[in-house]
PLY file of the C-alpha trace (Angstrom):
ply
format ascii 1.0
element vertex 89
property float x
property float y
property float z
element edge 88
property int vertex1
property int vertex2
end_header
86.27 68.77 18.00
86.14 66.24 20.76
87.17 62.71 20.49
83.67 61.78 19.07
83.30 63.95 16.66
86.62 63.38 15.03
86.22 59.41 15.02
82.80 60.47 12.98
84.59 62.50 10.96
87.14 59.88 9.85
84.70 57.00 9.28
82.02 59.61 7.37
85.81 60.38 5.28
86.34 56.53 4.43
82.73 56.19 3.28
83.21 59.97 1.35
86.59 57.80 -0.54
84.57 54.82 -1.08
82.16 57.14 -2.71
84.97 58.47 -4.83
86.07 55.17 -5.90
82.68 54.27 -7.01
82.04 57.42 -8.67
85.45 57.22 -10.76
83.87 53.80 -11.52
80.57 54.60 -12.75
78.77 52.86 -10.00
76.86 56.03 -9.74
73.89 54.97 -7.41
76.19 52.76 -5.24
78.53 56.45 -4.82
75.50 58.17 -3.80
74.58 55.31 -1.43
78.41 55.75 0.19
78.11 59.75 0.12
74.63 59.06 2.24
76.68 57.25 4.63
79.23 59.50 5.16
76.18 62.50 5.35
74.29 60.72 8.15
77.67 60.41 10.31
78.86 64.26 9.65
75.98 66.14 7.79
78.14 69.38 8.23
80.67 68.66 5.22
80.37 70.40 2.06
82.15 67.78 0.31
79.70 64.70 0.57
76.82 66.99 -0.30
78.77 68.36 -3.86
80.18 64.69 -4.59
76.20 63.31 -3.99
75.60 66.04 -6.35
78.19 64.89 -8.81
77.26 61.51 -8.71
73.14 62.47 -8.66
74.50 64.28 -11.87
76.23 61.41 -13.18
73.01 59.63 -12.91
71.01 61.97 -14.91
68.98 63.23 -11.11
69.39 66.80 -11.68
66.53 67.46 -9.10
68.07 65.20 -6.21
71.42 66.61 -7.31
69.81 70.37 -6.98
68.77 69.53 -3.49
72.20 68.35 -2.65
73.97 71.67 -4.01
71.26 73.79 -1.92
72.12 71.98 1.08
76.07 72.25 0.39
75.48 75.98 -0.60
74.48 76.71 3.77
77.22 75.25 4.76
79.89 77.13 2.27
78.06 79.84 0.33
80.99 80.43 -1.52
81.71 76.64 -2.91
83.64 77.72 -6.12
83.34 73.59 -6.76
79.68 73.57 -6.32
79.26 76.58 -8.38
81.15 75.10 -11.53
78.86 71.43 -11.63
75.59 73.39 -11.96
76.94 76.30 -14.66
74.46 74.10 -16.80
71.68 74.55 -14.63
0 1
1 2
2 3
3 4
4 5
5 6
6 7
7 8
8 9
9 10
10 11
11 12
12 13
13 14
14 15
15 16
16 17
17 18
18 19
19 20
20 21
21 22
22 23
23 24
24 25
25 26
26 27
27 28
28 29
29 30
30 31
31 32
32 33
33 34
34 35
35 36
36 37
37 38
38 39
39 40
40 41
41 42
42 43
43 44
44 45
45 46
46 47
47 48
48 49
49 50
50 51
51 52
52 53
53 54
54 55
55 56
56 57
57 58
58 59
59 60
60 61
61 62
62 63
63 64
64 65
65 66
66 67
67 68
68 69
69 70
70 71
71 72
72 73
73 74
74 75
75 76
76 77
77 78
78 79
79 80
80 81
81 82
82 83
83 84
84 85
85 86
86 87
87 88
């Protein structure tokens, strides 16, 4: 990564722990707001996408929360996380 990329990366990763504040909060929709954040800055991280997802959950938007584990599922088919939120789906 050059220099740019990894100061991204570590603001996206303060926004991603706001997020998980918020979440563990139950400020769902201000968690999703923080996981957009972080998104916009690095959309490459499987992470933001499944803890949108979680929080989209949280909030009872299964279909935004679908989208979210779609678009986590290209980056990291595999997401053994991602697969154990939507068993119920």
């Amino acid at each position: 990564m050059v220099d740019e990329e990894l100061v991204l990366v570590a603001k996206a990763n303060v926004l991603k722990d706001e997020g998980n504040l918020l979440l563990s909060q139950k400020k769902y929709v201000e968690a999703v707001a923080k996981y957009s954040e972080a998104i916009t800055l690095y959309p490459n991280n499987v992470i933001y996408y499944s803890n949108r997802a979680q929080a989209f959950i949280k909030s009872e938007s299964y279909g935004f929360a679908i989208l979210d584990a779609n678009e986590a599922l290209k980056y990291s088919p595999s997401f053994d996380n991602l697969t154990q939120r939507f068993k119920m789906f």
